[in-house]
N, C-alpha and C positions, 0 to 999 in steps of 0.2 A: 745865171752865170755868177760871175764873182763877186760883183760891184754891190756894194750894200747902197742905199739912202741915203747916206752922210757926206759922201765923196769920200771919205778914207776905204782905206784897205778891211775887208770882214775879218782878217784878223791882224794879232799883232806883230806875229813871227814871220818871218822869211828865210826861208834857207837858200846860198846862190854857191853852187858848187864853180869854184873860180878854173879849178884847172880842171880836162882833160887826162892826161897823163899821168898814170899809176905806177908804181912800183910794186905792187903785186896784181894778182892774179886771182882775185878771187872768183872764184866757178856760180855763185849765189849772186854775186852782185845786180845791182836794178840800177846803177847810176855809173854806164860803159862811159855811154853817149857817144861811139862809135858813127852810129847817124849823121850826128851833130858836127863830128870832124871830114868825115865825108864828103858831106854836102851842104856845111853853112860855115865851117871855121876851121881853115885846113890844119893852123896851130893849133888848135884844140884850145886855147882859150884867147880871152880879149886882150891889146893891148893893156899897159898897168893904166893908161890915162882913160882909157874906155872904161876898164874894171871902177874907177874911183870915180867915174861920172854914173854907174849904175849905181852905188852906192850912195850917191846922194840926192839919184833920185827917188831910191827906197826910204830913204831917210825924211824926206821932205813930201813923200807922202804919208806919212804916220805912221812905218811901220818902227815899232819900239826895241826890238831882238834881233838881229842877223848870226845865223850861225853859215859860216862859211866853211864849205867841203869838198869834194873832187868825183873824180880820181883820188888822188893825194895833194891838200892844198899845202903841204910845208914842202913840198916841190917849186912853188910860188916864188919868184923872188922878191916880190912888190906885195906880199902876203901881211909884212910889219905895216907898208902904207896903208891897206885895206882895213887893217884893223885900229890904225889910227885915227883914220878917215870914219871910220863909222863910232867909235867912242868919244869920239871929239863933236859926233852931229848929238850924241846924248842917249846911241844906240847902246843895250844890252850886246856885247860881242862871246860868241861861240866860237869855235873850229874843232871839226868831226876828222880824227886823224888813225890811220891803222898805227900810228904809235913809235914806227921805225925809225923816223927823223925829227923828230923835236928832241930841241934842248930849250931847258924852262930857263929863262934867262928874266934879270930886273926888269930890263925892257919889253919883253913879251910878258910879263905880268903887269906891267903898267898900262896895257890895253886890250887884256885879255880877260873876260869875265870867268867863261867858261870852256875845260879844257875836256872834250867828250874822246877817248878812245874805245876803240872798235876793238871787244877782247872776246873771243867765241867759243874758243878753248884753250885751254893750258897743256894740252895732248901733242906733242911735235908732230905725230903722226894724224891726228886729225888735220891739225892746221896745213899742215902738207897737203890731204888729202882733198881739204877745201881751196888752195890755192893762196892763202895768205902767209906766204913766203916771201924774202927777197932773195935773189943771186940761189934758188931753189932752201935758203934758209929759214925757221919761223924764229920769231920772236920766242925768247925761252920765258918762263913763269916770273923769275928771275927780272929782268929787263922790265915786265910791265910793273911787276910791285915797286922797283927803282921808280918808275917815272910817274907811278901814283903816289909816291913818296914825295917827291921831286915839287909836285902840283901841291899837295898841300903845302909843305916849305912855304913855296912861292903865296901863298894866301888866295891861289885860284881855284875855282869852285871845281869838283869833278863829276865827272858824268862816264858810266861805262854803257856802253850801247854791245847788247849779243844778238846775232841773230841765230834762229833755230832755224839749222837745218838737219835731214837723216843723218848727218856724219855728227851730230854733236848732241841731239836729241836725247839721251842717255846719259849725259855727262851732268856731272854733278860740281857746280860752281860755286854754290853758295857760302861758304869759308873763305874764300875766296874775296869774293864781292865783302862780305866784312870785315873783313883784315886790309882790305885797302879804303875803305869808307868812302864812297862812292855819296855826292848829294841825292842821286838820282840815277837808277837801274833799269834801262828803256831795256825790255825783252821786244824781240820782233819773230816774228812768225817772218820765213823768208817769203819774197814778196816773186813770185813770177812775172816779167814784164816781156811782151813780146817784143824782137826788136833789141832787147838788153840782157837777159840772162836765159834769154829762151823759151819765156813765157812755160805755160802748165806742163810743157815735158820736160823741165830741168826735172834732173834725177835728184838732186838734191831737195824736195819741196818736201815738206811734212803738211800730215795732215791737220784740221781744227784742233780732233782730239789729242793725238800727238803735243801740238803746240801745247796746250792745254795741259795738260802732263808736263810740263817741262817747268810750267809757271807755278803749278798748284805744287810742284817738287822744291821750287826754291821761294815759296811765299814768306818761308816764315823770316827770311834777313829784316822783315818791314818791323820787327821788333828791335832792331838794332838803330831805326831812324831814319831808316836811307827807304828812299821814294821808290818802290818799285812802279815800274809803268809798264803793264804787259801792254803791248797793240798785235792783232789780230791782220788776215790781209785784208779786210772790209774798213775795219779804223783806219787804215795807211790809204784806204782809198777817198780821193778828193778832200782830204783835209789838212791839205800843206799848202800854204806858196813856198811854191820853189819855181828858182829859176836855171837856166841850164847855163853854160858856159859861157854859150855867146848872148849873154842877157834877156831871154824870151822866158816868160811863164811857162810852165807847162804841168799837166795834170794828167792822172793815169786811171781816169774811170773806164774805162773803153779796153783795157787791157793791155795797153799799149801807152808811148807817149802823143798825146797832143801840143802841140804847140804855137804860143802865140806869138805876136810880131816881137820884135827888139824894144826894150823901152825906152834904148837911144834915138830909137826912130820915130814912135808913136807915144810915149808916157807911160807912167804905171796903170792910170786909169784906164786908160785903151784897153791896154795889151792884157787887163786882168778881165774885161768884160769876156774877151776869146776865150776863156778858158772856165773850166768849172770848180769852184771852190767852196765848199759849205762851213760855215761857221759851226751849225752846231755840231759836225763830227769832228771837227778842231777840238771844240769845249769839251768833248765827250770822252774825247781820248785825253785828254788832260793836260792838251797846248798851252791852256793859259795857266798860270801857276805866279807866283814870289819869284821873281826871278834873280833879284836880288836881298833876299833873305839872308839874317848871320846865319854862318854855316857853324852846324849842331857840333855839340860832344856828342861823341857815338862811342860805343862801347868796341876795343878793340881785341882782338884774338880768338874770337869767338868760333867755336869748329862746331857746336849741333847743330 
């Protein structure tokens, strides 16, 4: 199981998707938790006072990094508390957002390390086609260069997160990714989860080699400075703490989610033995890293 020998946590990162509730619709997604509102959390997440007691008790068990994510966490209203709460314990703070509702303000950069947007194509019509729309709109090209603009201003670290899926697999991003200078480039191979996106008949899943093609098509941005991190769906498997809304670990080697008790209820330690966590596929895929390193000069406008 999880629990290493030390009593701390086998790794340092945590990621605790705070809200349920999305504003889009993406058709790939693995983090519905539809389950979860069902039949443990009818709001679909915790109150703010529950959310900020799970945070410290992430915090006070050693974990170093929380990136907190959703559905959509800037749907959040107690989203500023959460990130105050865990940079004030000494934590590295993340938020993984599709982009559509953040405004990078002095205050959200006074507690915000890293700001990860979720960008998969610059295609209207893919993005449509994937479901990351609002009000049936996507994000134009336009909007996300704005708000990777916007992140460096503010002195916050960025991070674009893509997943490949058939509808994007072809597309070519790379000029892209360096014209907005990204510290870090997480490629994902879409993840089928039964239960959340449908598991292996989502029509949308590409294959190894597929993925594989997509990463070996935009490798060479890693001369410009920026971290590319391809993960495969073997890497994504059992090498996260992550928690789910209503504060349970949970892990998806099974193909599915498992999940363990509330850490409100039972502690980090408990709730992390329930579940299966492996450190070295954490290390292997490239979780531990400088997480607070000066961020580089990168060479900007580069189109080969």
């Amino acid at each position: 199981m999880a629990e290493g020998g030390t009593g701390r946590p086998p790794v340092e990162a945590v990621n605790f998707p705070i809200w349920q509730p999305c504003n889009m619709r993406c058709g790939f997604c693995f983090a519905r938790f539809k389950d979860v509102r069902e039949e443990v959390l009818p709001a679909g997440h915790l109150t703010a006072s529950e959310a900020l007691r799970v945070v410290g008790l992430l915090a006070d068990a050693g974990f170093r990094k929380i990136t907190f994510a959703g559905g959509e966490p800037f749907l959040c209203p107690w989203l500023g508390d959460l990130l105050r709460a865990a940079h004030h314990a000494g934590m590295t703070t993340a938020v993984v957002t599709n982009g559509s509702l953040v405004r990078v303000t002095d205050t959200l950069a006074a507690v915000l390390d890293w700001l990860v947007v979720s960008i998969d194509s610059l295609s209207p019509q893919v993005l449509t086609a994937l479901g990351r729309t609002t009000a049936g709109r996507p994000l134009s090209e336009d909007t996300y260069r704005s708000l990777c603009e916007d992140v460096h201003r503010a002195g916050i670290r960025l991070k674009i997160n893509t997943v490949v899926t058939r509808a994007n697999r072809h597309e070519d991003l790379a000029a892209f990714v360096v014209a907005t200078e990204p510290r870090r480039w997480k490629i994902l191979q879409m993840l089928p989860i039964a239960g959340q996106n449908g598991g292996p008949g989502n029509a949308l899943s590409v294959t190894d080699d597929e993925f594989r093609q997509f990463v070996r098509r935009h490798s060479w941005v890693a001369r410009y400075g920026i971290d590319v991190v391809p993960e495969n769906n073997d890497a994504m498997t059992g090498s996260y703490a992550m928690l789910d809304p209503a504060g349970r670990f949970f892990d998806n080697v099974r193909g599915s989610y498992t999940y363990s008790a509330s850490i409100l209820r039972c502690g980090v330690p408990a709730a992390l033995r329930q579940i299966t966590l492996d450190r070295s596929k954490y290390l292997a895929r490239g979780g531990q890293y400088d997480w607070s390193a000066p961020l580089p000069v990168l060479a900007r406008g580069a189109t080969d």
